[in-house]
PyMOL Python script that loads the backbone (N, CA, C, O; Angstrom):
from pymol import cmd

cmd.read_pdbstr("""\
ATOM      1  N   UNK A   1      14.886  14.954  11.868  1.00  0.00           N
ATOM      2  CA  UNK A   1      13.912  15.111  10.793  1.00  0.00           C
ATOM      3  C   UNK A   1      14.592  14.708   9.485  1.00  0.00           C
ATOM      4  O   UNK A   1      15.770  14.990   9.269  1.00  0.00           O
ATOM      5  N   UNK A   2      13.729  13.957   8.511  1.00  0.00           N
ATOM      6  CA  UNK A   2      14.604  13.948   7.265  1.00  0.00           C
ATOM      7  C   UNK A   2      13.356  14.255   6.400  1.00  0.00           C
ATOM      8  O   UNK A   2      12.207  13.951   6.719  1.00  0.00           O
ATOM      9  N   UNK A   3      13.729  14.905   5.248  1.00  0.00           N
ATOM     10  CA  UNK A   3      13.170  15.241   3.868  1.00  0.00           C
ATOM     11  C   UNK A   3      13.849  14.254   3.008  1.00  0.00           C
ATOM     12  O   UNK A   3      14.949  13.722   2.863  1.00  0.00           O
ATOM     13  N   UNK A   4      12.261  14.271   2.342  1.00  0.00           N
ATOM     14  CA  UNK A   4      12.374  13.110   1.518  1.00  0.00           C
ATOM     15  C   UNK A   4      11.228  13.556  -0.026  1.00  0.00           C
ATOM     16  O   UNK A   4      10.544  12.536  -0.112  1.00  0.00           O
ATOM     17  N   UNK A   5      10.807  14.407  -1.037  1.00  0.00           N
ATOM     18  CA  UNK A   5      11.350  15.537  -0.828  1.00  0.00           C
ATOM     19  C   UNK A   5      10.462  16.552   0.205  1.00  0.00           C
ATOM     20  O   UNK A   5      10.627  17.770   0.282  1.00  0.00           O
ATOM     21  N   UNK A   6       9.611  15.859   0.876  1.00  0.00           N
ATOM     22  CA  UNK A   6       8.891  17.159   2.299  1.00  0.00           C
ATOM     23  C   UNK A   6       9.198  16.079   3.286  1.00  0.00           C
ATOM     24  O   UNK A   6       9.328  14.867   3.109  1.00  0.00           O
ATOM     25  N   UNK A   7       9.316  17.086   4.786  1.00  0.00           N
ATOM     26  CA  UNK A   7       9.623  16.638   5.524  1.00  0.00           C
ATOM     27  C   UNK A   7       8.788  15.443   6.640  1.00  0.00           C
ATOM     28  O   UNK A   7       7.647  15.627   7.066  1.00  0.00           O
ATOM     29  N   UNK A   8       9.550  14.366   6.933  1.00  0.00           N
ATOM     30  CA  UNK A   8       8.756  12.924   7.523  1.00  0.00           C
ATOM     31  C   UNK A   8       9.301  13.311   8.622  1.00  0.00           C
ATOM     32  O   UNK A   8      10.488  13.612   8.752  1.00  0.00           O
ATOM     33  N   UNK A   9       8.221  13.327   9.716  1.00  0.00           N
ATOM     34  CA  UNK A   9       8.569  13.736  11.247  1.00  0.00           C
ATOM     35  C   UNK A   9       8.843  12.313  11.756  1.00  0.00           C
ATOM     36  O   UNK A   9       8.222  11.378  11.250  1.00  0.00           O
ATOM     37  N   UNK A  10      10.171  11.997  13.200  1.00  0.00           N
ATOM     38  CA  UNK A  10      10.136  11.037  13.655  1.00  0.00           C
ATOM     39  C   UNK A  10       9.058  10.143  13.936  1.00  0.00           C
ATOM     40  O   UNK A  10       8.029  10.437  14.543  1.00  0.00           O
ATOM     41  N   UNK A  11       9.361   9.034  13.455  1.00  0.00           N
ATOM     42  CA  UNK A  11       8.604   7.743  13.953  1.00  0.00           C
ATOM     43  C   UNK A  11       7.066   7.955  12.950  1.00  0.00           C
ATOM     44  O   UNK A  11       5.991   7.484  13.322  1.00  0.00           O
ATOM     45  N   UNK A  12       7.203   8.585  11.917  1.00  0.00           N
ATOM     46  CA  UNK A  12       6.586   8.363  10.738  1.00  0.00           C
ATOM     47  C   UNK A  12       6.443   7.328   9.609  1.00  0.00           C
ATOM     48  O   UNK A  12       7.650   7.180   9.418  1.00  0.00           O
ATOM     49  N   UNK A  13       5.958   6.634   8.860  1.00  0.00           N
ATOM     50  CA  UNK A  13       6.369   5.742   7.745  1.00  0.00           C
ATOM     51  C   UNK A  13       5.741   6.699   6.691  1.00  0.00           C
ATOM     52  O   UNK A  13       4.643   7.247   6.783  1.00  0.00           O
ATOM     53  N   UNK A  14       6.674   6.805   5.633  1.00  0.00           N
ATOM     54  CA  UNK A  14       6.443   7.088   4.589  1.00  0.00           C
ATOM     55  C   UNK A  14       6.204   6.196   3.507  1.00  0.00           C
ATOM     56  O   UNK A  14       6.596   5.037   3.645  1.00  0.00           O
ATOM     57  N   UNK A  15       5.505   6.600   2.227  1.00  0.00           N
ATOM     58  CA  UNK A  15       5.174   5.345   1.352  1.00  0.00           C
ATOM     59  C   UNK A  15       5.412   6.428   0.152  1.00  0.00           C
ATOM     60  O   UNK A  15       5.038   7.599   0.200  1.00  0.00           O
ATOM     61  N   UNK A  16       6.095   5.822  -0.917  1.00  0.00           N
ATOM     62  CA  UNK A  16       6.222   6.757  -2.301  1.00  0.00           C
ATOM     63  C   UNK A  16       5.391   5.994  -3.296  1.00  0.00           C
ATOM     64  O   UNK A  16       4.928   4.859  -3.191  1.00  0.00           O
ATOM     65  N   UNK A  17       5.313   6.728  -4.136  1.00  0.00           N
ATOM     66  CA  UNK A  17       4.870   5.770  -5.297  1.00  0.00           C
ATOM     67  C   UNK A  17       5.951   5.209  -6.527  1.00  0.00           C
ATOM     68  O   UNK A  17       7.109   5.528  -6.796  1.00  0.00           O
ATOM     69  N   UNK A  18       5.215   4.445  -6.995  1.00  0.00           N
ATOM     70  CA  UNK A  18       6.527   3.731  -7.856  1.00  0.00           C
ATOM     71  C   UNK A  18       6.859   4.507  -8.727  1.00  0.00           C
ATOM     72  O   UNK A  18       6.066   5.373  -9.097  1.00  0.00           O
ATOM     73  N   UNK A  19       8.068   4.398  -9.255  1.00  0.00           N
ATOM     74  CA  UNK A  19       8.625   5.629  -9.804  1.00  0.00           C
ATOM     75  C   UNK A  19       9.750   5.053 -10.322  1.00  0.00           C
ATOM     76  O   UNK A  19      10.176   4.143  -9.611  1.00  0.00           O
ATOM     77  N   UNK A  20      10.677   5.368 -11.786  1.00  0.00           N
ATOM     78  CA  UNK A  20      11.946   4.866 -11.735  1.00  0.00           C
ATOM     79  C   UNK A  20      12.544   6.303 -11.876  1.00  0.00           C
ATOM     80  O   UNK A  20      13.208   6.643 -12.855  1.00  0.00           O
ATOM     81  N   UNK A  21      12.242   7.155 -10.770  1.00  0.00           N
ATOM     82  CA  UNK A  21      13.391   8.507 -10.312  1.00  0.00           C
ATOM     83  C   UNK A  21      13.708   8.260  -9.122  1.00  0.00           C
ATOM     84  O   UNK A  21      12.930   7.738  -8.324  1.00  0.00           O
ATOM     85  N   UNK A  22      15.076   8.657  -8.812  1.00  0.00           N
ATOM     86  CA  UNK A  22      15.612   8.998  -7.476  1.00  0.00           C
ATOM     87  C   UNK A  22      15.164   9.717  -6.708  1.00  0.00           C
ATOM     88  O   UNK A  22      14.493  10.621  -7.206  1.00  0.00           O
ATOM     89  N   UNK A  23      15.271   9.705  -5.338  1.00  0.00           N
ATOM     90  CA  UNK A  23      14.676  10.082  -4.176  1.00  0.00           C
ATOM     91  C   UNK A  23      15.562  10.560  -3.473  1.00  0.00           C
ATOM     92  O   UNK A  23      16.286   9.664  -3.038  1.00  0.00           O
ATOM     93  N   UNK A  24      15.983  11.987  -3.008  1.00  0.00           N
ATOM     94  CA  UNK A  24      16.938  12.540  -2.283  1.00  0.00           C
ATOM     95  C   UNK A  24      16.724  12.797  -1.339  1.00  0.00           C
ATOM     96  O   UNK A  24      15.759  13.544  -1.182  1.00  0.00           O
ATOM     97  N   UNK A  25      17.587  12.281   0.009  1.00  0.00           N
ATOM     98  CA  UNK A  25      16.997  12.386   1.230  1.00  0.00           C
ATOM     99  C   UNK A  25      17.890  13.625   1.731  1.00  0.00           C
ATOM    100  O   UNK A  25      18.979  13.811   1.188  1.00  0.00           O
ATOM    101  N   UNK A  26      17.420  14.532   2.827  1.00  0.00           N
ATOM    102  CA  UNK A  26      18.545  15.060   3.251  1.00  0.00           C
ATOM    103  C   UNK A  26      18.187  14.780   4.633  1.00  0.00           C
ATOM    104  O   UNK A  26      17.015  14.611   4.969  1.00  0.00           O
ATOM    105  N   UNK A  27      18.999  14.735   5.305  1.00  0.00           N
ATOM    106  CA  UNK A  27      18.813  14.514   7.287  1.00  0.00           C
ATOM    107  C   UNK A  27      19.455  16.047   7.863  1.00  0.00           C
ATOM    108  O   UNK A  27      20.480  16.702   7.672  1.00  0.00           O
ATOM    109  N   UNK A  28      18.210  16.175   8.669  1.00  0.00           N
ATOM    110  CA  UNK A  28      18.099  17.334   9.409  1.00  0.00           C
ATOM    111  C   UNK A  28      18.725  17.184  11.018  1.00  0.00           C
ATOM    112  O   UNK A  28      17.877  17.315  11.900  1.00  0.00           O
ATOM    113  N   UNK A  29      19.784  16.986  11.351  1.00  0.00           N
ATOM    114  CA  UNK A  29      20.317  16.331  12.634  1.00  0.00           C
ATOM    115  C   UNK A  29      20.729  15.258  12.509  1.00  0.00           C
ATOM    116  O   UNK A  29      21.291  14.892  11.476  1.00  0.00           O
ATOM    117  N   UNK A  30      20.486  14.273  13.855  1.00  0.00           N
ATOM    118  CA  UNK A  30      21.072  12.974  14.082  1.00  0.00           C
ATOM    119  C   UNK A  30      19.944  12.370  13.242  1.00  0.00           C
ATOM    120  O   UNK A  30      18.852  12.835  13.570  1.00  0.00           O
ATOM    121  N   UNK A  31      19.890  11.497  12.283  1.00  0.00           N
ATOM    122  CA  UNK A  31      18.837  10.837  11.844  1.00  0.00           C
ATOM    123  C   UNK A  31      19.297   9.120  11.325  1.00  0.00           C
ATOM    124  O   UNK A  31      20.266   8.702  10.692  1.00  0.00           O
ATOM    125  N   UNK A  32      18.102   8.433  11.933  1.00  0.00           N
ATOM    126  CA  UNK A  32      18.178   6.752  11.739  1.00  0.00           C
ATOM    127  C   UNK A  32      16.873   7.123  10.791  1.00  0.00           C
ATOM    128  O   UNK A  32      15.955   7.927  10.953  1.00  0.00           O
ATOM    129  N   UNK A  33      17.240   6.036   9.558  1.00  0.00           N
ATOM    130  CA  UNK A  33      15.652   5.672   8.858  1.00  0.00           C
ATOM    131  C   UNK A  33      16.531   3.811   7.811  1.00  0.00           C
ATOM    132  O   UNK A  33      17.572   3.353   7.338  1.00  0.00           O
ATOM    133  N   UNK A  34      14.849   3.466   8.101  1.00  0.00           N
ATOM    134  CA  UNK A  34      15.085   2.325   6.805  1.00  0.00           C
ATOM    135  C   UNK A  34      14.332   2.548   5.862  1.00  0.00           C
ATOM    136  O   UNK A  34      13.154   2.846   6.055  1.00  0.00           O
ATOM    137  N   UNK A  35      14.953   2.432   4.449  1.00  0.00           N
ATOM    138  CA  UNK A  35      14.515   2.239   3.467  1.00  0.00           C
ATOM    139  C   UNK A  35      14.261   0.826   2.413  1.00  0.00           C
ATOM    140  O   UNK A  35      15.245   0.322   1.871  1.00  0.00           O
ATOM    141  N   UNK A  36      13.086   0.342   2.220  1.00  0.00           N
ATOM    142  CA  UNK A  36      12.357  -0.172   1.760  1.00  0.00           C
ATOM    143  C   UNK A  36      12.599  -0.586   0.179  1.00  0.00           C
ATOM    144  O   UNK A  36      12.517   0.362  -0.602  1.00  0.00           O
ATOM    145  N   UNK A  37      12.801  -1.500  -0.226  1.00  0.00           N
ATOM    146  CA  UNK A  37      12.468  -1.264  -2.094  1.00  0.00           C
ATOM    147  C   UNK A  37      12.068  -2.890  -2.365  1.00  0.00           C
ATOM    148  O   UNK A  37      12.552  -3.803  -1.696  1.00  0.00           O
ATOM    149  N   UNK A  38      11.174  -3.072  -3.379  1.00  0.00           N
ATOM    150  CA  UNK A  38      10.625  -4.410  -4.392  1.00  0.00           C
ATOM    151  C   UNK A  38      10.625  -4.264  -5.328  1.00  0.00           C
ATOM    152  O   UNK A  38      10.550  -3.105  -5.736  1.00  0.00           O
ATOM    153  N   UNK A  39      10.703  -5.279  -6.177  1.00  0.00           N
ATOM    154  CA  UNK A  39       9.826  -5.112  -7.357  1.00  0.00           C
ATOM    155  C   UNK A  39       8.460  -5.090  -7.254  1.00  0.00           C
ATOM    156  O   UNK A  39       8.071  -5.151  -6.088  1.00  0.00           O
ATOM    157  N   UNK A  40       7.503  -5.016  -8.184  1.00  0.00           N
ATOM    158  CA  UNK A  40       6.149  -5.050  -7.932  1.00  0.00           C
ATOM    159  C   UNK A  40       5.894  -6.929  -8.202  1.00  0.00           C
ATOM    160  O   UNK A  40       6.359  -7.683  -9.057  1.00  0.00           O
ATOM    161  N   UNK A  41       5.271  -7.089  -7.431  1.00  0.00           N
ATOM    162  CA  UNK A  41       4.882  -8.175  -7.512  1.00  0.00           C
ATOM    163  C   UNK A  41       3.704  -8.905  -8.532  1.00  0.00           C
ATOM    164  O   UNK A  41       2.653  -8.285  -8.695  1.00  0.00           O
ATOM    165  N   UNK A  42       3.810  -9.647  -8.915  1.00  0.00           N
ATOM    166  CA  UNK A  42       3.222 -10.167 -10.590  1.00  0.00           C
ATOM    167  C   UNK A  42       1.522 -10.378 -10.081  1.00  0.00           C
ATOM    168  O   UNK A  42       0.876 -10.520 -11.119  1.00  0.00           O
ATOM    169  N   UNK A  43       0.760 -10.434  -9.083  1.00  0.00           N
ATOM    170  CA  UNK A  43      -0.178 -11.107  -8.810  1.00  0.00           C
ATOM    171  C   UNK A  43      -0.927 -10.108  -7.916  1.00  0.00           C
ATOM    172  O   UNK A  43      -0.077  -9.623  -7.170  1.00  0.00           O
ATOM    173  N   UNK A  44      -2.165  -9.567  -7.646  1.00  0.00           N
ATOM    174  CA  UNK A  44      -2.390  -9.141  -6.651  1.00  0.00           C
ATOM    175  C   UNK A  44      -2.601 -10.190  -5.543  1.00  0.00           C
ATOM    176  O   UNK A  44      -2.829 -11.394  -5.428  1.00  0.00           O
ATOM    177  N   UNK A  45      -2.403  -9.099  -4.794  1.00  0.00           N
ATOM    178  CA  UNK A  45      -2.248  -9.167  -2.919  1.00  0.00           C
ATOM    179  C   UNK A  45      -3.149  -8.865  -2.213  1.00  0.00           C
ATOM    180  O   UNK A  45      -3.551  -7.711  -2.069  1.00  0.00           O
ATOM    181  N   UNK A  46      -3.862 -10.415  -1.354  1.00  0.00           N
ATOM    182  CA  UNK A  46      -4.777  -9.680  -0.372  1.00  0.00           C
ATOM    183  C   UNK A  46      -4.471  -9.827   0.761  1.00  0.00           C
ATOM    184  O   UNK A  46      -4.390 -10.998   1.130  1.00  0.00           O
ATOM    185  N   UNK A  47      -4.284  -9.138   1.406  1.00  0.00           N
ATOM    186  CA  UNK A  47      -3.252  -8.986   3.166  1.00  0.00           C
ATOM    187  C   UNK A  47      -4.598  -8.955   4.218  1.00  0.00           C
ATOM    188  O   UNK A  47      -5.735  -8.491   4.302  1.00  0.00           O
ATOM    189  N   UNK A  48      -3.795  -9.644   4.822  1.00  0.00           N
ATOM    190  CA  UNK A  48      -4.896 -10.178   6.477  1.00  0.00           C
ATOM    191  C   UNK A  48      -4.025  -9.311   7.756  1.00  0.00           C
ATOM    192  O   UNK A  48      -3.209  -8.388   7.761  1.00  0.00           O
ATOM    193  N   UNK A  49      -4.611 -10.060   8.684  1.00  0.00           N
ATOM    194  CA  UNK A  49      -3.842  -9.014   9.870  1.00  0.00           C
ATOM    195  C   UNK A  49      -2.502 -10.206  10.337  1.00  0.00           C
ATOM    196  O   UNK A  49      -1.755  -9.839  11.244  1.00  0.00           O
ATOM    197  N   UNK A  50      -2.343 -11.093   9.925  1.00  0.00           N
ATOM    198  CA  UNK A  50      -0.756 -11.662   9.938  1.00  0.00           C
ATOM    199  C   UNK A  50      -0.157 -12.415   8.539  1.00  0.00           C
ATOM    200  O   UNK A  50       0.966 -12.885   8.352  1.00  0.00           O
ATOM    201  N   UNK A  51      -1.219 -12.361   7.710  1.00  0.00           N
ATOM    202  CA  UNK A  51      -0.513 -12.876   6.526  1.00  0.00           C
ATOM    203  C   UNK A  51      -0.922 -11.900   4.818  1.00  0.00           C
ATOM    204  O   UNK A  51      -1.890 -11.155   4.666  1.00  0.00           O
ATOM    205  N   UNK A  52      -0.230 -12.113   4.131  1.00  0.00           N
ATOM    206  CA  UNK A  52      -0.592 -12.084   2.497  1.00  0.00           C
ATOM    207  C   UNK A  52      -0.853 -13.221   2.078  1.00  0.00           C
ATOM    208  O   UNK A  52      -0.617 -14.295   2.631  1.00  0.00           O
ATOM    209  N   UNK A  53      -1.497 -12.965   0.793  1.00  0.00           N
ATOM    210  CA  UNK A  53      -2.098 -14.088   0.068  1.00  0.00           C
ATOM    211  C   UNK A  53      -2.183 -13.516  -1.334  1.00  0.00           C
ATOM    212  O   UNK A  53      -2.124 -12.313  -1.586  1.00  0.00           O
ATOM    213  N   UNK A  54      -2.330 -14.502  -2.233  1.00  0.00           N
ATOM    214  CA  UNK A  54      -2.647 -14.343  -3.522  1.00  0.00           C
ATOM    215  C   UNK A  54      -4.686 -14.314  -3.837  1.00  0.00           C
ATOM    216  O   UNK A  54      -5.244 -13.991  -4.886  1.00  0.00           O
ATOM    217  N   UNK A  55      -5.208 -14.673  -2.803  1.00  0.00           N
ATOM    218  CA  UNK A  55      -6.743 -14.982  -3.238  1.00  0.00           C
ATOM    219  C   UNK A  55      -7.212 -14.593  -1.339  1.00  0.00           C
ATOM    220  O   UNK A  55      -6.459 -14.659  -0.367  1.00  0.00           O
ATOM    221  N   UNK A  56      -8.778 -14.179  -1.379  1.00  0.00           N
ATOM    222  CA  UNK A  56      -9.391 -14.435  -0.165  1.00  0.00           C
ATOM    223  C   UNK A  56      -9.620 -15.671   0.473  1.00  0.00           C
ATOM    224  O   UNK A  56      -9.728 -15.880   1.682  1.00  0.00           O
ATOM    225  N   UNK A  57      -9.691 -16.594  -0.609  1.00  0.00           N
ATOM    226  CA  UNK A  57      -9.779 -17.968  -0.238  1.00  0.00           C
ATOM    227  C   UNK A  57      -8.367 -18.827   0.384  1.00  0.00           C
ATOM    228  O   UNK A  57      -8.267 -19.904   0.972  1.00  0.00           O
ATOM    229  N   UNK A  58      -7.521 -17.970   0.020  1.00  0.00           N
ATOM    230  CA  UNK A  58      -6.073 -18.968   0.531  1.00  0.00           C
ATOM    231  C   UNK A  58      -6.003 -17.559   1.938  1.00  0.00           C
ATOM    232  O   UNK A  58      -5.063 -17.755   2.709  1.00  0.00           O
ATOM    233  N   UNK A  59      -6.659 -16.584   2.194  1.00  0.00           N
ATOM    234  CA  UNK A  59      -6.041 -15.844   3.200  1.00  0.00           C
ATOM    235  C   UNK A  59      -7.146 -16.587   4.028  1.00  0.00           C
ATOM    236  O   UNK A  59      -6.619 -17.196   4.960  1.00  0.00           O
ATOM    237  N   UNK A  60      -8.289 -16.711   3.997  1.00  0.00           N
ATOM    238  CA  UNK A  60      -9.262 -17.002   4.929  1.00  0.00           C
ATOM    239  C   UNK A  60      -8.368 -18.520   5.510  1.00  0.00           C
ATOM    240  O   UNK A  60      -7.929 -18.634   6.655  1.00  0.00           O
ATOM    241  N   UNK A  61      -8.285 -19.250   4.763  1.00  0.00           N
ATOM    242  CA  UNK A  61      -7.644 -20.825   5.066  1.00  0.00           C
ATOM    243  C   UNK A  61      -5.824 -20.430   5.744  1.00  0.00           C
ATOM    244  O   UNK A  61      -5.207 -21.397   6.192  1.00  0.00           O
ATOM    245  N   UNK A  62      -5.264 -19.321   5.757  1.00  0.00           N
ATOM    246  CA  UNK A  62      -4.327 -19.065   5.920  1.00  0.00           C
ATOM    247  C   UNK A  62      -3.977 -18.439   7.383  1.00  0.00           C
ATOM    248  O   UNK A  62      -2.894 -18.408   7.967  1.00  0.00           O
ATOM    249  N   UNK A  63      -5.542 -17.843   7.868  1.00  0.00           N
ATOM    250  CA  UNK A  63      -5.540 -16.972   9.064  1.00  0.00           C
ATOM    251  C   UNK A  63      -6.458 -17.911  10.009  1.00  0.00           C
ATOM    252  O   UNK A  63      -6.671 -17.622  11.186  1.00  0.00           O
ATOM    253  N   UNK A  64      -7.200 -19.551   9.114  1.00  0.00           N
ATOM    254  CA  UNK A  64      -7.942 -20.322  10.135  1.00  0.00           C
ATOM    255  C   UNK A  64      -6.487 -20.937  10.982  1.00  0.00           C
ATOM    256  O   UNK A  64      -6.072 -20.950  12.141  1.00  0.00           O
ATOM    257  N   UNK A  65      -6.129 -21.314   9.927  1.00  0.00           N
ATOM    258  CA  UNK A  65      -4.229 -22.311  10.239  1.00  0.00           C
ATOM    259  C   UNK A  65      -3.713 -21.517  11.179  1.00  0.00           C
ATOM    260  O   UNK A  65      -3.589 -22.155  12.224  1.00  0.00           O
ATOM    261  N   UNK A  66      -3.295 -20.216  11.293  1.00  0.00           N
ATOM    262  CA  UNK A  66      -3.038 -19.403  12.545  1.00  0.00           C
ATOM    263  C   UNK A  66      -3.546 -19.682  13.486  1.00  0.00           C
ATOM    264  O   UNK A  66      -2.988 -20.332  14.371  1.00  0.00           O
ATOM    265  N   UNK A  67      -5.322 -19.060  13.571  1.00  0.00           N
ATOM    266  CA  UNK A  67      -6.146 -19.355  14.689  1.00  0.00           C
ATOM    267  C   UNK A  67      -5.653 -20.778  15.629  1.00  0.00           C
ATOM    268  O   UNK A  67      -5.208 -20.789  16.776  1.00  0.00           O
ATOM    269  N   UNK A  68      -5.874 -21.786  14.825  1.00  0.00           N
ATOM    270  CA  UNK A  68      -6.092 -23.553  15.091  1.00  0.00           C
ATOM    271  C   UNK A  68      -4.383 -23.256  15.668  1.00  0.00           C
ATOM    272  O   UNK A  68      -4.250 -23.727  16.798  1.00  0.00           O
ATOM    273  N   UNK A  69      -3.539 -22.821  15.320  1.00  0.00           N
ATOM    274  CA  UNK A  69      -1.729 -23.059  16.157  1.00  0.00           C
ATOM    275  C   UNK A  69      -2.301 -22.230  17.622  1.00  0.00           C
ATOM    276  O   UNK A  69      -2.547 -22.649  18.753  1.00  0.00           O
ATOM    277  N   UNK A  70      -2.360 -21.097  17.100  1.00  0.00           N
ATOM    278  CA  UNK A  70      -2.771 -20.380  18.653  1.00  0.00           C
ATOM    279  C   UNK A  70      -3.451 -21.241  19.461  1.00  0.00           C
ATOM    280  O   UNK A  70      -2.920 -21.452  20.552  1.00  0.00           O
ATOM    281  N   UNK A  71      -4.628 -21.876  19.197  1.00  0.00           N
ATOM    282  CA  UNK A  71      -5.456 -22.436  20.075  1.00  0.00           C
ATOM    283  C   UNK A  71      -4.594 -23.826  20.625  1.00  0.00           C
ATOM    284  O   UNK A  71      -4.506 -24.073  21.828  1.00  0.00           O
ATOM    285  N   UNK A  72      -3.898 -24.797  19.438  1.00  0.00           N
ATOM    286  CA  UNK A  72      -3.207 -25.879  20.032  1.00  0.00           C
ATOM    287  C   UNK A  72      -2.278 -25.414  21.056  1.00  0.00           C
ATOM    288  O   UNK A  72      -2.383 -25.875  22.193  1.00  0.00           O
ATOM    289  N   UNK A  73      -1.077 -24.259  20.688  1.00  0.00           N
ATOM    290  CA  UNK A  73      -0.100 -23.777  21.408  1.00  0.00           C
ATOM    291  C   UNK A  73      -0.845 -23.514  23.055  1.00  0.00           C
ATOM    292  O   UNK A  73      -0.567 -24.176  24.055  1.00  0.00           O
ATOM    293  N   UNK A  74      -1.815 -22.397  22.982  1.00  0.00           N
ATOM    294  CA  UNK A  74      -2.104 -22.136  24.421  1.00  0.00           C
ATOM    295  C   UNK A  74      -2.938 -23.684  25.086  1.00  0.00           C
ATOM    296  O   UNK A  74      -2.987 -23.657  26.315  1.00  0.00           O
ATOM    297  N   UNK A  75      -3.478 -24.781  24.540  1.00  0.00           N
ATOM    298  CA  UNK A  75      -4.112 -25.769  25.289  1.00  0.00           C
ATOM    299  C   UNK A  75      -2.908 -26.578  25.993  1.00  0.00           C
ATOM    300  O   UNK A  75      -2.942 -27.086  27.114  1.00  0.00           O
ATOM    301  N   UNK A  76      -2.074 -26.581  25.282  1.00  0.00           N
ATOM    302  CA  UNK A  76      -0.791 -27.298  25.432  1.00  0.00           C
ATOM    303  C   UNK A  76       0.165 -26.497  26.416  1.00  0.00           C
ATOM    304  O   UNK A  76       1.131 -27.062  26.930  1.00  0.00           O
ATOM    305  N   UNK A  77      -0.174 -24.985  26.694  1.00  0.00           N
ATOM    306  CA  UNK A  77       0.750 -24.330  27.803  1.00  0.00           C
ATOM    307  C   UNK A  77       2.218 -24.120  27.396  1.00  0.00           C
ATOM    308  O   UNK A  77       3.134 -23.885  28.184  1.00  0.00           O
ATOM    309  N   UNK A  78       2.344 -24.263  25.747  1.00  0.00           N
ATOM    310  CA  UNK A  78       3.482 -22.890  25.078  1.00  0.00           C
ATOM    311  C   UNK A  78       3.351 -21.811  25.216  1.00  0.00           C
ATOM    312  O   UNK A  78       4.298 -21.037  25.075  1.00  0.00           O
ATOM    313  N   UNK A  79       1.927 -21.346  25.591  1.00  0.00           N
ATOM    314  CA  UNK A  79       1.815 -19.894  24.750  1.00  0.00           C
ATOM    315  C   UNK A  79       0.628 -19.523  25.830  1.00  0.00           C
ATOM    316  O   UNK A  79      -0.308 -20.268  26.121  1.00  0.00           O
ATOM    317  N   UNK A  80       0.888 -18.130  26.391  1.00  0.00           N
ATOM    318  CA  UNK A  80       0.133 -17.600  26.991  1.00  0.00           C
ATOM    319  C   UNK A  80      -0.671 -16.794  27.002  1.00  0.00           C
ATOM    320  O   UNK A  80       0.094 -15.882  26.687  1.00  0.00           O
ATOM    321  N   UNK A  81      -1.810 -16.208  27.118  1.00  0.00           N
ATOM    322  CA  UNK A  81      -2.413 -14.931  27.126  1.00  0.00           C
ATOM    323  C   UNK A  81      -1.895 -14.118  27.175  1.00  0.00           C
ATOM    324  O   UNK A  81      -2.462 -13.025  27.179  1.00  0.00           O
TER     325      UNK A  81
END
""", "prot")
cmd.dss("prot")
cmd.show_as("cartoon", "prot")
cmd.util.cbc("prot")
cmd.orient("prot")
């Protein structure tokens, strides 16, 4: 278990908010975790189910380009079901 400052049960993701204070973890046992940090990014973000984007219009054109590889990859017998 680790506190972070309340406690995140295994195989949890936690999300903080932005903040320029420190964050004290303490580990309760054997404990693995990754921690995360960015800057904030200058632009909003619109996230698809495999990409980000800056606009709906570059995610829609961004997740057809996916689709169209998947479909070439499996006609071609790279890529399987």
């Amino acid at each position: 278990m680790l506190r972070a400052p309340s406690p995140i049960p295994s195989g949890e993701l936690a999300i903080f908010e932005p903040s320029e204070r420190s964050i004290d973890f303490v580990a309760e046992g054997a404990t693995v975790f990754v921690l995360g940090s960015a800057a904030k990014h200058p632009h909003d973000l619109v996230l698809g189910n495999y990409s980000v984007h800056t606009s709906a219009g570059a995610l829609r054109q961004g997740e057809a380009e996916i689709r169209r590889i998947g479909h070439q990859l499996r006609a071609n017998g790279t890529l399987r079901r």
